[in-house]
TIRO-2110 file (N, C-alpha, C; in Angstrom, 1 decimal):
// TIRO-2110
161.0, 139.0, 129.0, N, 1, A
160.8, 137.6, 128.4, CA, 1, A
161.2, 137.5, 126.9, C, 1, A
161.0, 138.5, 126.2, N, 2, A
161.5, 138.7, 124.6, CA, 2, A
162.8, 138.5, 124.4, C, 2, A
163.3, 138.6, 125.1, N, 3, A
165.1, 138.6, 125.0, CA, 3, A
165.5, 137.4, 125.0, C, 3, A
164.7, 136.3, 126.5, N, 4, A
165.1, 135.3, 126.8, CA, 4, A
164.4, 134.4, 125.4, C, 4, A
163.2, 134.6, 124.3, N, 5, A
162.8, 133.7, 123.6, CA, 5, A
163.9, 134.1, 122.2, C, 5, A
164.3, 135.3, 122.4, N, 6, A
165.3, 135.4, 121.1, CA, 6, A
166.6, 134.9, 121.3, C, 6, A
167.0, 134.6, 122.9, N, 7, A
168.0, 133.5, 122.7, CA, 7, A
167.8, 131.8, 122.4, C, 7, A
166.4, 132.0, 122.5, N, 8, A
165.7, 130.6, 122.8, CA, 8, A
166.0, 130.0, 121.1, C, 8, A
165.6, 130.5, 120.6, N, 9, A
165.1, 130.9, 119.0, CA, 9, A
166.5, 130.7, 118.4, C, 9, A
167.3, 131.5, 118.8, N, 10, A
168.8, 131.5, 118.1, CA, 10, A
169.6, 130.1, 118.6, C, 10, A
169.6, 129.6, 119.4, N, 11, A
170.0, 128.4, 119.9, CA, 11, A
169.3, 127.1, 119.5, C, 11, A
167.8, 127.5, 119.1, N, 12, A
167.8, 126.0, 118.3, CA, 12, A
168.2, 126.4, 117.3, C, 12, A
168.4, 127.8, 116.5, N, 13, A
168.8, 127.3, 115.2, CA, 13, A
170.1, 127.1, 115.1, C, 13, A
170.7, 127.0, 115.8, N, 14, A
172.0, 127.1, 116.0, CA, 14, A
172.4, 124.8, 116.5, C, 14, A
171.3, 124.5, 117.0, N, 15, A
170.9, 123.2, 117.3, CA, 15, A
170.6, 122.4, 115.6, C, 15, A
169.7, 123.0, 115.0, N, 16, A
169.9, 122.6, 113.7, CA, 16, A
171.1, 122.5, 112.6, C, 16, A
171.8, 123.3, 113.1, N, 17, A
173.2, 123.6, 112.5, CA, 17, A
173.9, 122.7, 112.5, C, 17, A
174.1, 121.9, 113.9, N, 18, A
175.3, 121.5, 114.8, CA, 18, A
174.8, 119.9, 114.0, C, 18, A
173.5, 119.5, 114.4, N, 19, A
172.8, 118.4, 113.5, CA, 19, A
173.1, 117.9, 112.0, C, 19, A
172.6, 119.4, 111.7, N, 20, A
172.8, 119.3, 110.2, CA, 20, A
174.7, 118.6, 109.8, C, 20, A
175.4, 119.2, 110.5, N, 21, A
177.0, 119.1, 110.5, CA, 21, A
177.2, 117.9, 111.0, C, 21, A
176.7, 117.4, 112.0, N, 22, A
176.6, 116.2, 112.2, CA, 22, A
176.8, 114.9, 111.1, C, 22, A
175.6, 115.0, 110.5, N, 23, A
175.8, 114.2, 109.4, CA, 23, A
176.6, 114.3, 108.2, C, 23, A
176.9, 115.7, 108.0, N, 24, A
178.3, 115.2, 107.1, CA, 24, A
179.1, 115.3, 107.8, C, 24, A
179.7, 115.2, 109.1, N, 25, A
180.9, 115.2, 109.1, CA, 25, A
181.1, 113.0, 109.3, C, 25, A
180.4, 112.6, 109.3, N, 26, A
181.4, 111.3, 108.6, CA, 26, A
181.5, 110.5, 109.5, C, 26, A
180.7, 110.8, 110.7, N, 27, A
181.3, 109.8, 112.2, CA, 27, A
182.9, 110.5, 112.7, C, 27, A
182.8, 111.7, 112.5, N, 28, A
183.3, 112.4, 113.1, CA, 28, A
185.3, 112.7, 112.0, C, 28, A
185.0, 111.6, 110.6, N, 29, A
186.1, 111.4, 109.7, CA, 29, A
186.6, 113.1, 108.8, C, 29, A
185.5, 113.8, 108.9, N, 30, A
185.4, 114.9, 108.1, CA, 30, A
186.4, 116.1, 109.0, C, 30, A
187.1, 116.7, 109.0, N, 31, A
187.2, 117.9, 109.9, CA, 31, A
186.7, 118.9, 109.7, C, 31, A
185.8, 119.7, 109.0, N, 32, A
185.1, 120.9, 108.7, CA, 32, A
184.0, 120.9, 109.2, C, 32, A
183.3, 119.6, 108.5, N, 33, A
182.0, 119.6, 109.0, CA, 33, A
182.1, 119.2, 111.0, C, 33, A
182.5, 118.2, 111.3, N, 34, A
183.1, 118.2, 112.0, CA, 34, A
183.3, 119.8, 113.2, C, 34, A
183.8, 120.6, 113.2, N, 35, A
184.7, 121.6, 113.5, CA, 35, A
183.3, 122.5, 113.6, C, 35, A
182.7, 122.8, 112.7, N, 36, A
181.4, 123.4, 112.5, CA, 36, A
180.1, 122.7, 113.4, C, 36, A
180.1, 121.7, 113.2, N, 37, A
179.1, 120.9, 114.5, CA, 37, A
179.5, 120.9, 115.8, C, 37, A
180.9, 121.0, 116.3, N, 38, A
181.0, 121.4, 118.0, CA, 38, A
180.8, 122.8, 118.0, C, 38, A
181.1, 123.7, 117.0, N, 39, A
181.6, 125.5, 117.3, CA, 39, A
179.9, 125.5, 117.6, C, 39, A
178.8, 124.9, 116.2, N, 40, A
177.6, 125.4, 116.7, CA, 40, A
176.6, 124.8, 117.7, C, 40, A
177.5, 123.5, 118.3, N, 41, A
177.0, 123.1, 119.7, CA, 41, A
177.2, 124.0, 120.6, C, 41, A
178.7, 124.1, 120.9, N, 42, A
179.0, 124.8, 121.7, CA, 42, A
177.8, 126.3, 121.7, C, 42, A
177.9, 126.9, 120.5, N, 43, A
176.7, 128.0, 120.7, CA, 43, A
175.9, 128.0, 121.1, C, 43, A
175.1, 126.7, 120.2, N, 44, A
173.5, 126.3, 121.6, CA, 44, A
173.5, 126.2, 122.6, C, 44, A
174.1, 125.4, 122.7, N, 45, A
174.3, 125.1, 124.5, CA, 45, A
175.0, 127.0, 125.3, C, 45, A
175.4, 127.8, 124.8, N, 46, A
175.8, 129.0, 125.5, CA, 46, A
174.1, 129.8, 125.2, C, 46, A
173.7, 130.0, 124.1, N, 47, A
172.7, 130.7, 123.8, CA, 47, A
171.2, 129.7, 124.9, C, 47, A
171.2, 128.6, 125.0, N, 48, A
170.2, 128.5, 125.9, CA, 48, A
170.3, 128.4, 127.0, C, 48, A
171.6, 128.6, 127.8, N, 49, A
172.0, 129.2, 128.9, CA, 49, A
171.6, 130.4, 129.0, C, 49, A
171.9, 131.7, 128.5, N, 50, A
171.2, 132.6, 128.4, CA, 50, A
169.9, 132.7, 128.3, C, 50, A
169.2, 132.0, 127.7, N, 51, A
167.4, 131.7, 127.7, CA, 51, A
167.1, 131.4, 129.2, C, 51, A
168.2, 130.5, 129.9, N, 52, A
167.1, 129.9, 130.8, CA, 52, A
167.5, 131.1, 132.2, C, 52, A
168.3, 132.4, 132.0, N, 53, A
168.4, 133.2, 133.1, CA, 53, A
166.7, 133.7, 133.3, C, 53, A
166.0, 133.8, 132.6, N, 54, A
164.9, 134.3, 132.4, CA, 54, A
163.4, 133.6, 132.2, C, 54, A
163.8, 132.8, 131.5, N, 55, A
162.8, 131.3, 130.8, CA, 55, A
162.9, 130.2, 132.0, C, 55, A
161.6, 129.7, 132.1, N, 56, A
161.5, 128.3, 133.2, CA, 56, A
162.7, 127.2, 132.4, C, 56, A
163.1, 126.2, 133.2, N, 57, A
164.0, 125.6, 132.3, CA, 57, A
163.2, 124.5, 131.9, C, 57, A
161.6, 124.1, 131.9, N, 58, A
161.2, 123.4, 131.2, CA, 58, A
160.9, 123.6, 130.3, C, 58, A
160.1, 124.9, 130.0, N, 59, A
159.9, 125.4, 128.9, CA, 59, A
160.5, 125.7, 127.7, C, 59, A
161.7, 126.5, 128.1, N, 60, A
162.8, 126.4, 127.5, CA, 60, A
163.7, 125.3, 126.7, C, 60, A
163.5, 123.9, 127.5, N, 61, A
164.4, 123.2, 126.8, CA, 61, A
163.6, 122.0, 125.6, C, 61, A
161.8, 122.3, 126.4, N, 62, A
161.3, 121.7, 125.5, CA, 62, A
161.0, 122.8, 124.1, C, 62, A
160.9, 123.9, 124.2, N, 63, A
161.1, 124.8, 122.7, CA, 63, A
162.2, 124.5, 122.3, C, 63, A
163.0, 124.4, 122.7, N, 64, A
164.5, 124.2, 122.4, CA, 64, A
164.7, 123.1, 121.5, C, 64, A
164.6, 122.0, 122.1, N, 65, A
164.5, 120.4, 121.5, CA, 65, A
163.6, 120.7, 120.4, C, 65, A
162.4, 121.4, 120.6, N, 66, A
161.0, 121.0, 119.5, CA, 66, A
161.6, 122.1, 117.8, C, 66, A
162.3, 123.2, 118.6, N, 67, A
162.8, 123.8, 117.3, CA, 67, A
164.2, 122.9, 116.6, C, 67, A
164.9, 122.0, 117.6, N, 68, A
165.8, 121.5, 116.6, CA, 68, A
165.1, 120.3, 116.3, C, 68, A
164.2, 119.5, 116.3, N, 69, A
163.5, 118.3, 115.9, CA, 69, A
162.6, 119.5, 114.5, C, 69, A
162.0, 120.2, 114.8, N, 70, A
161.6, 120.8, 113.3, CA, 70, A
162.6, 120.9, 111.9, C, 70, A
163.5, 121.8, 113.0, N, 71, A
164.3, 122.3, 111.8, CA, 71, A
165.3, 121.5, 111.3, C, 71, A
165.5, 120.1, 112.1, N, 72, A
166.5, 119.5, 111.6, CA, 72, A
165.6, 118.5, 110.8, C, 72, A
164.5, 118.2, 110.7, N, 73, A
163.7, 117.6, 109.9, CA, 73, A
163.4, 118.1, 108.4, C, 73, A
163.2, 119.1, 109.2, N, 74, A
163.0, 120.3, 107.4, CA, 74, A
164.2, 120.1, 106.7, C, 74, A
165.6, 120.8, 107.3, N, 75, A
166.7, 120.2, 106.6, CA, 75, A
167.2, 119.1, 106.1, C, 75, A
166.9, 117.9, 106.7, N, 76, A
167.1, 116.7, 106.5, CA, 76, A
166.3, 116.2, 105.2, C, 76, A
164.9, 117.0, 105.0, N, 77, A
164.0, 117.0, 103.7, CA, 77, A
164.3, 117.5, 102.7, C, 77, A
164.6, 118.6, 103.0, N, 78, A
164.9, 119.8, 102.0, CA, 78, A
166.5, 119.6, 101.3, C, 78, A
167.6, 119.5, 102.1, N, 79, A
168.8, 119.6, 101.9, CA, 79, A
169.1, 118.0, 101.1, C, 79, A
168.8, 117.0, 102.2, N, 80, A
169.6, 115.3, 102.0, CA, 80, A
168.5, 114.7, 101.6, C, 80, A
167.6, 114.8, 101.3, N, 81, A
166.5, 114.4, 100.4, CA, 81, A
166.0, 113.1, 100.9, C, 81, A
165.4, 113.3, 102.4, N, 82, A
165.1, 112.2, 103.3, CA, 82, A
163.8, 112.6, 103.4, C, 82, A
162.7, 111.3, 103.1, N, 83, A
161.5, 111.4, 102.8, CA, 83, A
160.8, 111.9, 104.5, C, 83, A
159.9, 112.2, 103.8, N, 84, A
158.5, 112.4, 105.4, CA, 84, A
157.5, 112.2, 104.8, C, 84, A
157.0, 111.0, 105.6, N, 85, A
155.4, 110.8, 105.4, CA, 85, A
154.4, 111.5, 106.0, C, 85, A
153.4, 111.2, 105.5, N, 86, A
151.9, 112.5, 105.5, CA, 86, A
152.0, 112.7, 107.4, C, 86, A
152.4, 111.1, 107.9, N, 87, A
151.8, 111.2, 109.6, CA, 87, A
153.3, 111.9, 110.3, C, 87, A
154.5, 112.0, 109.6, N, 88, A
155.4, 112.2, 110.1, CA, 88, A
155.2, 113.9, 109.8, C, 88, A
155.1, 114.7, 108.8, N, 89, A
154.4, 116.0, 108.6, CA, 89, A
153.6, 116.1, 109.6, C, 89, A
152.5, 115.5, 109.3, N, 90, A
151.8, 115.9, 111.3, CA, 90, A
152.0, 116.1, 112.3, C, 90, A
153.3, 115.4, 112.5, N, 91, A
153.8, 115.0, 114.1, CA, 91, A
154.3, 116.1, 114.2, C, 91, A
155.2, 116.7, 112.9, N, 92, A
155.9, 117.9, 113.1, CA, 92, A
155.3, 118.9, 113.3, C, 92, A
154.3, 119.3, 112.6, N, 93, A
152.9, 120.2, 113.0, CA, 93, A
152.7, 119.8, 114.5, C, 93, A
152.3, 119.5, 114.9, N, 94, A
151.7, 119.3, 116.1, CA, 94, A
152.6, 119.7, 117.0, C, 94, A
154.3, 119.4, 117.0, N, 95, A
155.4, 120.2, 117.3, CA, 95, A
155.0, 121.5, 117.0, C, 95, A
155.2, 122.0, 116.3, N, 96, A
155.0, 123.3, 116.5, CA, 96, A
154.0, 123.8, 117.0, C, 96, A
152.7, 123.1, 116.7, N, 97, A
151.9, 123.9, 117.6, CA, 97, A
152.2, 123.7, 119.4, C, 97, A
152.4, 122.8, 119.7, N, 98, A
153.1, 122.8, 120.9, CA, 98, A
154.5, 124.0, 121.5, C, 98, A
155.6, 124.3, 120.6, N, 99, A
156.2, 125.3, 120.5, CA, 99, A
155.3, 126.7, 120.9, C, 99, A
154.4, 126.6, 119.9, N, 100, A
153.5, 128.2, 119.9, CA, 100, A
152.9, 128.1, 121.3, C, 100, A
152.3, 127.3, 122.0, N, 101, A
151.6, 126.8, 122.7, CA, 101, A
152.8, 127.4, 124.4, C, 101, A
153.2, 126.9, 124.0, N, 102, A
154.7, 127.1, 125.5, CA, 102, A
154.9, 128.5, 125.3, C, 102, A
154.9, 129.3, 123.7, N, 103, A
155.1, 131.0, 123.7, CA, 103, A
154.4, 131.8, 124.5, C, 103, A
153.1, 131.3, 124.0, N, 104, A
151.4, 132.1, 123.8, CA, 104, A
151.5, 131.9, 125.6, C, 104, A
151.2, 130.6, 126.2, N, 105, A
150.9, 130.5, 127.6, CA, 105, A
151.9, 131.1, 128.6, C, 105, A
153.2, 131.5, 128.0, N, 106, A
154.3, 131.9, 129.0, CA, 106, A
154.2, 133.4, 129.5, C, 106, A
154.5, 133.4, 131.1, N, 107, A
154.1, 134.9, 131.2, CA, 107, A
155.4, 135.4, 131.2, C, 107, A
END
């Protein structure tokens, strides 16, 4: 099961990538960014293919989603200086405890 959560893991971050690229590429006007957001689609989508030979596919796709909704929030804060309110911080918390929650209960 370790194997399957370290593809799990690599594929959202690879999910936050594709996001993040997303928005600069421009409505799709940019080619780099652009070019960088399908290559690290394409990843995700290969690396949680590999998660789910092993991983239930609900489990999986809800870690999946919940790590690129984190991390593409964090970036979206941190990087393009897009606010989060105190209840929207929560919600993300509570995502992750849900995340840990799907780890901890999985046999």
């Amino acid at each position: 099961m370790t194997a399957g959560w370290a593809w799990l893991l690599a594929a959202g971050l690879f999910e936050i990538v594709w996001a993040s690229a997303l928005k600069q590429a421009d409505g799709f006007t940019r080619p780099w960014p652009t070019a960088l957001g399908i290559a690290a689609a394409v990843a995700s989508f290969w690396m949680l293919a590999l998660a789910l030979r092993v991983l239930p596919m609900g489990v999986a796709y809800a870690a999946w989603t919940g790590i690129g909704i984190m991390g593409t929030a964090l970036v979206g804060a941190a990087i393009f200086h897009e606010a989060l309110s105190a209840g929207q911080v929560v919600s993300l918390v509570l995502i992750l405890g849900g995340i840990a929650g799907l780890k901890l209960f999985s046999s």
